[in-house]
C-alpha positions in Angstrom: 85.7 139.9 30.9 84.9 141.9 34.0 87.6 142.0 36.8 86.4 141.5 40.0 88.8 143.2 42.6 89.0 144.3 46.7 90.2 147.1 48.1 91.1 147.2 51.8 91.1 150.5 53.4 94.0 150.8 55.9 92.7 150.2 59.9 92.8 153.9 61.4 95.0 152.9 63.7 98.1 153.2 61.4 97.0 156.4 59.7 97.9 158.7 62.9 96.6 162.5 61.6 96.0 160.9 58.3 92.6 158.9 58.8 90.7 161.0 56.5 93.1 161.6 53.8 94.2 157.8 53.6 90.5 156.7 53.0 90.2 159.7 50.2 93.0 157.7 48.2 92.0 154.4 48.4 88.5 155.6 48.0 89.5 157.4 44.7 91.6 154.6 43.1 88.4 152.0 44.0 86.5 155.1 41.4 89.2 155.3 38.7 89.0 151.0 38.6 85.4 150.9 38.4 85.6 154.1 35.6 88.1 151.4 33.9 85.4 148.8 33.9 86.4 146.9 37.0 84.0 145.5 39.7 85.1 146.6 43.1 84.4 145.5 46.5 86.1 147.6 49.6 86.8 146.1 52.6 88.3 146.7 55.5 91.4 145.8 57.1 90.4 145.2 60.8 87.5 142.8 59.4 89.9 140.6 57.7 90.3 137.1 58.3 92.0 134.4 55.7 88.7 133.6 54.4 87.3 137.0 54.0 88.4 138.3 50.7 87.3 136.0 47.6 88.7 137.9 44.8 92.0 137.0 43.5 92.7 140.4 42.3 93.5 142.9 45.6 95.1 146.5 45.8 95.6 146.9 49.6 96.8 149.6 52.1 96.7 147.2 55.1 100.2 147.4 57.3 99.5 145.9 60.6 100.4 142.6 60.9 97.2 141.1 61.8 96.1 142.8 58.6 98.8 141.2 55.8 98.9 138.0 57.6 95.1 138.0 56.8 95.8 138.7 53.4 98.6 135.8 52.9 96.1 133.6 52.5 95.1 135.3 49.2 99.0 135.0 47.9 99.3 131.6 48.7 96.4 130.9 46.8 98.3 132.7 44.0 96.2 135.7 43.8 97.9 139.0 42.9 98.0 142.0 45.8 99.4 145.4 45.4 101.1 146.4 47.7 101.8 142.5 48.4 102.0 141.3 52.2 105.9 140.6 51.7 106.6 144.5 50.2 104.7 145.9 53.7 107.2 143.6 55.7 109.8 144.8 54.0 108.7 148.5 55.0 108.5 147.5 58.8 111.9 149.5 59.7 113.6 146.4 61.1 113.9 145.0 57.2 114.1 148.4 55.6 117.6 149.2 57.0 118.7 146.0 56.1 117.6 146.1 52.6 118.1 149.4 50.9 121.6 149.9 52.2 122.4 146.2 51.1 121.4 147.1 47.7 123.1 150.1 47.3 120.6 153.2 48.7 122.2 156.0 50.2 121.0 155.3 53.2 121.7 156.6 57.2 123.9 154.7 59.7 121.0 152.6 61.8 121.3 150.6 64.3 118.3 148.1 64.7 118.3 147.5 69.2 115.9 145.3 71.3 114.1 147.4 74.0 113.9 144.9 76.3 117.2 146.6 78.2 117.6 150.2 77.2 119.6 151.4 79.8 122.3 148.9 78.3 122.0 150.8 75.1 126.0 151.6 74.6 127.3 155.3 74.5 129.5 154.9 71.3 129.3 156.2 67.8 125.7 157.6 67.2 124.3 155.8 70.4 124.4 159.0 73.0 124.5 161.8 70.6 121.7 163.6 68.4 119.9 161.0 66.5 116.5 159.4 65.6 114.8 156.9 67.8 112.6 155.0 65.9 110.0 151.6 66.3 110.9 149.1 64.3 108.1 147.9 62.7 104.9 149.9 61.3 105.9 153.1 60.6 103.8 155.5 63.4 101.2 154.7 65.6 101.5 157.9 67.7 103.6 160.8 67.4 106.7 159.5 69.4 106.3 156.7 67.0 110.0 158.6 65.0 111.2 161.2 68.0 115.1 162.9 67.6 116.4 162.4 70.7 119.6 165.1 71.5 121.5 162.9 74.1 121.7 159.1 75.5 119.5 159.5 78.4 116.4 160.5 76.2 117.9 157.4 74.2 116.9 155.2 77.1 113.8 156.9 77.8 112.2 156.8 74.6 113.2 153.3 74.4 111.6 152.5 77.2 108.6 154.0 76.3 108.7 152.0 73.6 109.1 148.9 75.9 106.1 149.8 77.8 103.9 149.7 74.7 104.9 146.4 74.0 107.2 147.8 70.6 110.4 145.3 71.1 112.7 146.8 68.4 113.5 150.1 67.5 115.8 152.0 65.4 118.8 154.3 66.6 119.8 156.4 63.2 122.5 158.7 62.2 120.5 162.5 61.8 122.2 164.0 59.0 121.5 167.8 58.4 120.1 169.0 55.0 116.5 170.1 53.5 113.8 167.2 53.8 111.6 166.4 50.7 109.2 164.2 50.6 108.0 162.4 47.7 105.4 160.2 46.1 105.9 157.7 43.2 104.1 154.9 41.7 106.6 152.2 40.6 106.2 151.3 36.6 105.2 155.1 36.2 106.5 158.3 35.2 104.2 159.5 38.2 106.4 161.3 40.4 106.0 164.9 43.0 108.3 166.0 45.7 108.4 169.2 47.6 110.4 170.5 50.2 109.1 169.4 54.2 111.4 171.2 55.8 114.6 172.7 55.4 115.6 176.8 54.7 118.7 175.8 52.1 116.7 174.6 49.2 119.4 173.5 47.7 119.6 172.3 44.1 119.6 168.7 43.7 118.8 166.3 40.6 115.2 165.6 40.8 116.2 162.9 38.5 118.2 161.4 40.8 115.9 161.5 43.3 113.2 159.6 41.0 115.9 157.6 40.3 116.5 156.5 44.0 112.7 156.2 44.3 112.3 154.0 41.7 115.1 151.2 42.9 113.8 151.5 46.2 110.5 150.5 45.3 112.0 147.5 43.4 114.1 146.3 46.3 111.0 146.4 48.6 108.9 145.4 46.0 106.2 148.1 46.6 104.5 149.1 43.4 102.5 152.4 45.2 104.6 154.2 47.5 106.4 157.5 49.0 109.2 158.3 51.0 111.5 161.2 52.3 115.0 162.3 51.7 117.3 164.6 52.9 119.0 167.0 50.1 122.8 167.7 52.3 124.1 171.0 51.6 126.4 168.9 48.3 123.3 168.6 46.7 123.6 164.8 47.4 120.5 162.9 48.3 119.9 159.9 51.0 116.6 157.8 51.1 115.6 157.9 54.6 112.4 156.7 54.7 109.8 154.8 52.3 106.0 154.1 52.8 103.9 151.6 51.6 101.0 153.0 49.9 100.7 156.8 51.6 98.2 159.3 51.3 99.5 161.1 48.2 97.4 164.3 50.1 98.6 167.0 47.4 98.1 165.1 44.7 95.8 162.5 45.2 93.6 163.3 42.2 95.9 163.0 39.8 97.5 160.0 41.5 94.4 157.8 41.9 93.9 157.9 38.0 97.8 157.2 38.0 97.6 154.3 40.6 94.0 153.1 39.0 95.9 152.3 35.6 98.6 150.5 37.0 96.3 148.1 38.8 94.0 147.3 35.7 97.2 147.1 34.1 98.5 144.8 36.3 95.3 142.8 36.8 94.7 142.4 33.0 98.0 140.8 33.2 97.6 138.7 35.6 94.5 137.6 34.3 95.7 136.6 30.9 98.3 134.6 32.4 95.5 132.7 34.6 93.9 131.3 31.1 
């Protein structure tokens, strides 16, 4: 049996400086299913309405709302999407801080904040010293999408920036001070890379930790292709501070699409054995 499956390429509007390398991936993993024997049709996420996509079987990297509301109409019909509508809600920053901490993620101090009044934004704990400022849904649109903001005034004016542009929440989050590393995962895999972002310590840590940590975020969002960041404190201790649903996997994505490809025929084959 053939398995018919869509890809939707993410809308270029939420790949800000990463256009090209987020159509490379999905691109790649469409190859690596149709190498597997799948039948592929791409699609794309501004085009889609609730009637668009036929195929029960989907592996997505839509993230505006517009774009996984469209797709709900594929879930409720019981079809099976990776990464599901629900798992990119639960990335939207507003969830996220909710979640992981509630299930145990080292995690910063966050502070979710309307933006509707940002000069009411109090002055205590975090609020008024050196943190990040950060909207509260899709991850980045433009650059001052995630900005660290030194003191409480530029608190209020990136907040209401962020008011102008019609973002209603945002994020006000501890910065703590360590090496960054980002990572890429696939969840179900031993798939895994990191290197360091920023950061002139380098400081050991357990990189099985870290995979570790990747791996239960991934559950608790239910993402099954994903990436994130972490900050390694000078301890070696690691905290999760940020997790993305389906990212550009740029260093790797060779490899990973083969990776990502198998999970998916892996997952569909499931799926469509259970359909019989």
């Amino acid at each position: 049996m053939v398995l018919r499956m869509a890809g939707v390429r993410r809308k270029t509007e939420f790949s800000p400086n990463h256009v090209s390398n987020d159509l490379q991936i999905i691109n790649l993993t469409g190859d690596a299913l149709r190498r597997l024997g799948a039948e592929v049709t791409m699609y794309e996420e501004g085009d889609l309405t609730r009637n668009t996509i036929t195929q029960d079987l989907v592996f997505s990297m839509a993230q505006g709302p517009r774009g996984i509301d469209a797709l709900a109409g594929v879930a409720e019909r019981g079809g099976l999407i990776i990464n599901s509508p629900q798992s990119v809600r639960n990335c939207y920053r507003v969830n996220m801080v909710t979640l992981l901490p509630g299930h145990g993620i080292p995690f910063p101090k966050s502070d979710i904040v309307s933006t509707a009044s940002p000069a009411a934004v109090s002055e205590d704990g975090r609020r008024g010293k050196k943190a990040w400022i950060k909207r509260g849904d899709v991850h980045a649109v433009h650059k001052e999408d995630v900005t660290l903001a030194y003191t409480g005034d530029e608190q209020t004016t990136i907040l209401e920036e962020f008011r102008a542009r019609g973002i209603g929440q945002a994020i006000i989050q501890e910065h703590l001070e360590g090496d960054t590393v980002k990572f890429y995962a696939i969840r179900e895999s031993k798939f895994f890379h990191w290197y360091h972002l920023n950061g002139g310590r380098h400081t050991p840590f357990s990189q099985d930790r870290l995979y570790e940590l990747a791996q239960q975020s991934a559950r608790v969002l239910d993402l099954y292709v994903f990436g994130g960041d972490a900050i390694i404190a000078p301890d070696g201790s690691i905290t999760i501070i940020d997790i993305n649903d389906w990212p550009s996997f740029a260093p790797v994505r060779d490899e990973a699409s083969r990776h990502i490809g198998q999970l998916l025929y892996r997952k569909a084959e499931e799926y469509a054995g259970q359909r019989k």
